[in-house]
N, C-alpha and C positions, 0 to 999 in steps of 0.2 A: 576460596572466596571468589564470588562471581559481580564485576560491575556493571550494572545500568547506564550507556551513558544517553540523554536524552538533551539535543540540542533547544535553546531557549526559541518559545516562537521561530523557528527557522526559515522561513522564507523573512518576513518581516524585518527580520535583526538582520538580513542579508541587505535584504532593501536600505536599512536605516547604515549599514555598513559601510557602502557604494553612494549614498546623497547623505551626509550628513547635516544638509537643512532639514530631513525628514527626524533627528531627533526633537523625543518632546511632543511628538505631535503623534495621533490617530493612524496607523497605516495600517492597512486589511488589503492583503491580495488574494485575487481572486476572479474569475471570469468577470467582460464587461458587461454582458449582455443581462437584462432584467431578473431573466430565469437561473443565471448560472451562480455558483454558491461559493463561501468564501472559502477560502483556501488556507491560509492560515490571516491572523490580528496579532497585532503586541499585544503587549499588557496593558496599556496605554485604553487601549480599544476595548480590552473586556474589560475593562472597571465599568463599561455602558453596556456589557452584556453579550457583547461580540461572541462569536465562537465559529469554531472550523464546520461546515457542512452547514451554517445558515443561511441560507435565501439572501444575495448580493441586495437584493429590492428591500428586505428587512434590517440589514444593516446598515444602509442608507438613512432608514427612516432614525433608528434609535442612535446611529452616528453621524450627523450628518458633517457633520467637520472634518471628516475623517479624509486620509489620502488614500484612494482605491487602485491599485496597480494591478497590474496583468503579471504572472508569473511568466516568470526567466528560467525556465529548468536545465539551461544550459548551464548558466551562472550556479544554481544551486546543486547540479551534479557534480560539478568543480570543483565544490566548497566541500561538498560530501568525500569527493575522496582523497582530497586534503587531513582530512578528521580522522578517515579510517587510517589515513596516512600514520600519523600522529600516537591512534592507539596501538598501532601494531610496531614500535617501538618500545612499548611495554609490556607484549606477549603476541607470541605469534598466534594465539590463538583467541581472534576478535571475529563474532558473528554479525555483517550488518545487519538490519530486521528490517527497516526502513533507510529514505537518503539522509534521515536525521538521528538516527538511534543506532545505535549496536551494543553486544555484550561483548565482552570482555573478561575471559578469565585467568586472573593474577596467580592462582594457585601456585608456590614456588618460586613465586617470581620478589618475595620478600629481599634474600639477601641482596637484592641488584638494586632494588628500588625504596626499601624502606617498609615499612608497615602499610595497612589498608588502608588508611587516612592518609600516610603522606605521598601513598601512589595515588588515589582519586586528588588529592590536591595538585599533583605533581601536571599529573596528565588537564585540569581544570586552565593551573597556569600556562602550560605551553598551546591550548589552543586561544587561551585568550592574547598572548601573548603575539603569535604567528598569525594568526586569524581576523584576533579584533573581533572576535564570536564569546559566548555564555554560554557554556549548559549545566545542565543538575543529573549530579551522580546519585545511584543507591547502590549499596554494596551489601551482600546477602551470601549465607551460604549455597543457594540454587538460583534459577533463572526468575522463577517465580516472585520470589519475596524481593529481588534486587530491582524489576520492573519495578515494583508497589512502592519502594523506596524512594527511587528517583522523581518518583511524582509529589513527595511529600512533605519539601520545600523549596517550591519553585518560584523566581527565576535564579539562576544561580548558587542553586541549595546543593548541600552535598547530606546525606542519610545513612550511617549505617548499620545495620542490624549483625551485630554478634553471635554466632552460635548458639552460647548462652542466653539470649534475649530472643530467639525468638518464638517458644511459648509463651511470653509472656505477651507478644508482639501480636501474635494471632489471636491471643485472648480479646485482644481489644479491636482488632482489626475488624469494621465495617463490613459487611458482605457484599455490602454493594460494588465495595472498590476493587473485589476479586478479578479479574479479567476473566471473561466469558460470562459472568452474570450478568447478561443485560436485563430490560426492562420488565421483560415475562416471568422471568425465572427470580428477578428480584420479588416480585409480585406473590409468586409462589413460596417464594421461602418466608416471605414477610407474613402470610396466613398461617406459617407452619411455626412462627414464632421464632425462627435464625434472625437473629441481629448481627451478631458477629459470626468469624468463620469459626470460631469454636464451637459453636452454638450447633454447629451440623456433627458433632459426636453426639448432638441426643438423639438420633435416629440410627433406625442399624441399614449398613449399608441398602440391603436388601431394599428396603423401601425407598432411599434416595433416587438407585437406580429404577423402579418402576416409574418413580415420577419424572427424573431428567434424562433420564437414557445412560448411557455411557459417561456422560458430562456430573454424573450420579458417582461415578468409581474416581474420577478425580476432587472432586469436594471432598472426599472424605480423604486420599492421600494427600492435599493443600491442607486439611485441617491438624492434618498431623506433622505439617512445616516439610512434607516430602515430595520434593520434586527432582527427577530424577534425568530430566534432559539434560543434555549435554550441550556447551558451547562448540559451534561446528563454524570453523574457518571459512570454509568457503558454503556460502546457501545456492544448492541449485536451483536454476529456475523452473518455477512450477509453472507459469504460465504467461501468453502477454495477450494485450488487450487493448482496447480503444475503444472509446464512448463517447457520447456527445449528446448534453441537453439541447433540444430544438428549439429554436427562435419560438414556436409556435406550436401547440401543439395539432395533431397532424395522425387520422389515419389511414392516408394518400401511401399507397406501397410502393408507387416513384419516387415519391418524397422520401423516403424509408430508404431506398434501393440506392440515393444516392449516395446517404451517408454510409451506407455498408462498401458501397466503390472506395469509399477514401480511406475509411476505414481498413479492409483486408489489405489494402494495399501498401500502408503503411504497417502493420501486421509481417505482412511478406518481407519486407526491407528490414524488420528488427530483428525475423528467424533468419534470413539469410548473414546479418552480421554477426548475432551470435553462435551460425552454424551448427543450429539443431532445425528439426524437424518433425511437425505434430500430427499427430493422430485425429483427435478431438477438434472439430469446430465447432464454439456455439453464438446463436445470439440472443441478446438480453433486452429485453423492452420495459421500460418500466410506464405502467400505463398515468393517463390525467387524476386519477387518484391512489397514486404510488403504489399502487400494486405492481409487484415484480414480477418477470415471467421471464425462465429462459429454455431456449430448445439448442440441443444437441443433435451431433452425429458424429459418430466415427469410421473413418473412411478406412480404404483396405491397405493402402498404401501410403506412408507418411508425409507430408508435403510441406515444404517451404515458399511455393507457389506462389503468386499473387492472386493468377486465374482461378486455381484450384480453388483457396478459398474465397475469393468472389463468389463464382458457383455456389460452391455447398453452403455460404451465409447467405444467398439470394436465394436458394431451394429453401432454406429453414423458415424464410420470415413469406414466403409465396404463402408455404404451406400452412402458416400461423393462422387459425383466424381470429382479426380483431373483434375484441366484445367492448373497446373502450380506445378513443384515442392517444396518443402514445405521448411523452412528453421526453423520452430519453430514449437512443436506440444504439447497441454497442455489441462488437465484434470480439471473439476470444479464441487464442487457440490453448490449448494442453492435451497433456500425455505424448513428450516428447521423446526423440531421438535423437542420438549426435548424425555426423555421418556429412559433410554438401556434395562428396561426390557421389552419391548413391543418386541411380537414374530416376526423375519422381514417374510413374506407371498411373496414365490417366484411366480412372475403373472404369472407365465409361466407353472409351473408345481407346484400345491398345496400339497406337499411333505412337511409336516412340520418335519417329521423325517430329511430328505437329507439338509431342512434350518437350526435345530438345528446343525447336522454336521458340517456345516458351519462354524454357530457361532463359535461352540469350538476350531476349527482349528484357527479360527481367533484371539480368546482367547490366543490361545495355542503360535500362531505367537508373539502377540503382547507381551506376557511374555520373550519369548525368545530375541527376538531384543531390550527390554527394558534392558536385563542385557546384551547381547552379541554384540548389533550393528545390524542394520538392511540390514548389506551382510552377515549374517551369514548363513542366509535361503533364498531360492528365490521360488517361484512359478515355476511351468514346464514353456515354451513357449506359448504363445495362438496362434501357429500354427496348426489348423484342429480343434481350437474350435467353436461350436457354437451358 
């Protein structure tokens, strides 16, 4: 058996944690600025419709009583692995997904802890207990059905699905609530008459996959309750990133170029702490009518860099051409390697003296903003660089 654990509203119940005048009351964190969107609400807040990724200016209007805070990710990376802390007492084998979620699986872990109810109750108590936190558990025989569970009485709901129960469980089960069915493909199966996920054994594979792609071979193993991932201990890191909606929108490529400065460069100081090194740079524009767009490059030599990726994020958005002013612009790297002491080799100019430079400055940065804050020092502009 595999558990869901899904923290309640979690930044929120963090807040409400830490000032408890703010019980009772509306609290949504989330950027200040007009443009930038909410990050998470209680419960409190969505009884008026609130939700994660709505427009800060829109839940203003429909909450206006509400308390608006700027997120703490210090304080909630803190709390996060406190939690993981917490589950991995009950099996070593706990996957986080997010800083508010992970799975959990108990398989064996019966004779220590008691049955699947009194371990999800177990593990419920000791974070409320230590924490002064809520979350809602689902327990499932795969990853799959245990996500879908823990959603399914929330705040502080616990869900189990039995072996035995869960044909009966997918018979009734929503399509919509599958994960990866979002709006399009809800669309689509809604024409093809799927209501529930059982409802996708009327068609034969064959045809699913025409219409959904590969996403076509997993419907039809979800609808037969089979999922077959594995809870994994530790999650590598696929990628890191940085973004920022603009005050304003803007398609001034100085304007652009600046945020890609702060951007790669905080980028650089996250690879270097976690001592890997990436291949792939790309950057992401989402235009003033939410269209998305991102450009890639893979370079020859893997880099932890700061300059490096400056460079190669200010060659990708040079080369972009705008058809529409931008409203969000963000920096990424992946397709890593371990390795810090490996020498980075500039493709462009085989300078290993001018690459060691580099390094050390970057060394030198990242010493400095570790004790001082990271506005204490800035890079010059990357205007006229090239």
């Amino acid at each position: 058996m595999i558990l869901h654990v899904d923290m309640d509203a979690f930044y929120a119940s963090v807040e409400e944690l830490d000032n408890p005048q703010l019980k009772g009351r509306c609290v949504i964190v989330g950027g200040q600025s007009k443009r930038s969107v909410v990050s998470a609400a209680n419960y409190a807040a969505r009884r008026f419709g609130v939700h994660s990724a709505m427009p800060v200016f829109q839940a203003r209007k429909i909450c206006p009583e509400a308390v608006f805070l700027p997120p703490r990710m210090s304080r909630y990376k803190e709390l996060s692995s406190k939690i993981m802390s917490i589950l991995r007492e009950f099996s070593p084998l706990v996957e986080p997904v997010s800083i508010d979620e992970a799975y959990i699986d108990i398989t064996g872990c019966e004779k220590l802890f008691g049955g699947v109810r009194e371990i999800a109750l177990r593990i419920k108590e000791r974070i409320k207990k230590r924490l002064g936190l809520t979350c809602s558990l689902g327990a499932a025989p795969n990853k799959f059905l245990a996500k879908i569970a823990s959603d399914m009485d929330k705040p502080d709901g616990l869900t189990i699905i039995m072996p035995e129960d869960v044909d009966q469980f997918i018979e009734s089960l929503p399509i919509h609530k599958v994960p990866g069915v979002g709006k399009n493909t809800h669309d689509k199966l809604k024409l093809m008459g799927v209501k529930t996920l059982r409802d996708v054994n009327k068609y034969p594979e064959g045809v699913l996959v025409r219409r959904f792609g590969a996403f076509g071979h997993r419907l039809v193993k979800l609808a037969d309750g089979i999922d077959r991932s594995v809870v994994t201990p530790v999650s590598e890191t696929k990628s890191v990133s940085a973004e920022e909606t603009l005050p304003g929108d803007t398609e001034d490529k100085n304007v652009l170029g600046k945020y890609i400065l702060k951007q790669s460069e905080k980028i650089g100081r996250e690879l270097r702490k976690l001592g890997i090194k990436a291949r792939t740079i790309n950057v992401k524009i989402k235009h003033s009518d939410f269209k998305q767009v991102t450009r890639s490059v893979t370079i020859k030599e893997p880099t932890q860099s700061s300059e490096v990726i400056i460079r190669e994020a200010s060659q990708l958005l040079e080369n972009y051409r705008m058809s529409d002013k931008a409203r969000l612009i963000g920096v990424g790297v992946s397709n890593f390697v371990s390795g810090v002491e490996q020498i980075q080799t500039d493709i462009f100019e085989q300078d290993n003296t001018k690459n060691s430079n580099w390094q050390k400055l970057d060394k030198a940065i990242d010493t400095i903003t570790d004790k001082f804050g990271t506005d204490v020092i800035k890079r010059a502009s990357l205007k006229g660089r090239k």
